[in-house]
C-alpha positions in Angstrom: 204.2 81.2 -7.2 206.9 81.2 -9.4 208.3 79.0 -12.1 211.4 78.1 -9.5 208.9 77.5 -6.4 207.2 75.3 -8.7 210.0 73.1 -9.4 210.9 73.1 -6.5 207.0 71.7 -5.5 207.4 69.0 -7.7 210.7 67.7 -7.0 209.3 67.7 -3.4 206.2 65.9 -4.4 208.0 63.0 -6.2 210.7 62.9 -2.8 207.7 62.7 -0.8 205.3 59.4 -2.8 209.2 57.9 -2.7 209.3 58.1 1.2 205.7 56.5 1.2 206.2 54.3 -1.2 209.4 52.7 0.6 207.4 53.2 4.2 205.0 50.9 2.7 207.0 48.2 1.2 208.9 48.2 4.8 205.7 48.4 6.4 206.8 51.0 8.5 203.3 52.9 8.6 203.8 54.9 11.6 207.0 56.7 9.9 204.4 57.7 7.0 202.8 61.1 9.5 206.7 62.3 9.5 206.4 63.2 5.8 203.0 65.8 6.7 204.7 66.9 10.1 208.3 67.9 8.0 205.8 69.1 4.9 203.5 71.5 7.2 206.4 72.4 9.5 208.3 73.9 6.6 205.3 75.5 5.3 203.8 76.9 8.6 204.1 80.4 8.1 202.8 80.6 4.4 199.8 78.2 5.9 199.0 80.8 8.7 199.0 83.7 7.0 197.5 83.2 3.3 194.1 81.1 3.5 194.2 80.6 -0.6 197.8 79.1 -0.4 196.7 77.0 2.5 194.1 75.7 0.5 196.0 75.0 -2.1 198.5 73.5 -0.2 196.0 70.6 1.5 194.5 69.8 -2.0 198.3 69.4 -3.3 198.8 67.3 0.0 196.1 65.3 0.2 196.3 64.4 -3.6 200.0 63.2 -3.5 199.3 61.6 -0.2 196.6 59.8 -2.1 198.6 58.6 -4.9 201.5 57.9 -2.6 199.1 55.4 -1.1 197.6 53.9 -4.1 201.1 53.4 -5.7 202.1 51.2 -2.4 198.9 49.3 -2.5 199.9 47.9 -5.7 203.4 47.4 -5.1 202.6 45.5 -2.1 200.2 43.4 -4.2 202.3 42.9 -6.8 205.1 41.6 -4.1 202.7 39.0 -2.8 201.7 37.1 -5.7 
């Protein structure tokens, strides 16, 4: 991956806990599977063809879908008291 391609991963990560974060507080949970549809849709090809990216890829996913989550926990919480 390049330097750009990483940007570009990042700025896409923080886009993406952003969506979740504002799915939560709305408590629109079933809108929350469009961000992986849109995220593996884009990414398709590079998933199907290079096992290590693909790999790579999931980890990435499930780690910022993880904190994405966490993060909307505790603003939820915080909202309530």
């Amino acid at each position: 991956m390049t330097n750009k391609e990483l940007k570009a991963g990042r700025y896409i990560g923080g886009l993406e806990r952003l969506l979740l974060l504002i799915f939560m507080a709305l408590q629109i949970y079933s809108a929350i599977p469009i961000i992986i549809a849109l995220k593996t849709l884009a990414r398709f090809k590079d998933l199907e063809n290079n096992r290590a990216f693909a790999e790579y890829y999931l980890i990435g996913n499930f780690l910022s879908m993880i904190f994405g989550v966490l993060i909307g926990i505790v603003f939820n919480y915080v909202l309530l008291l």
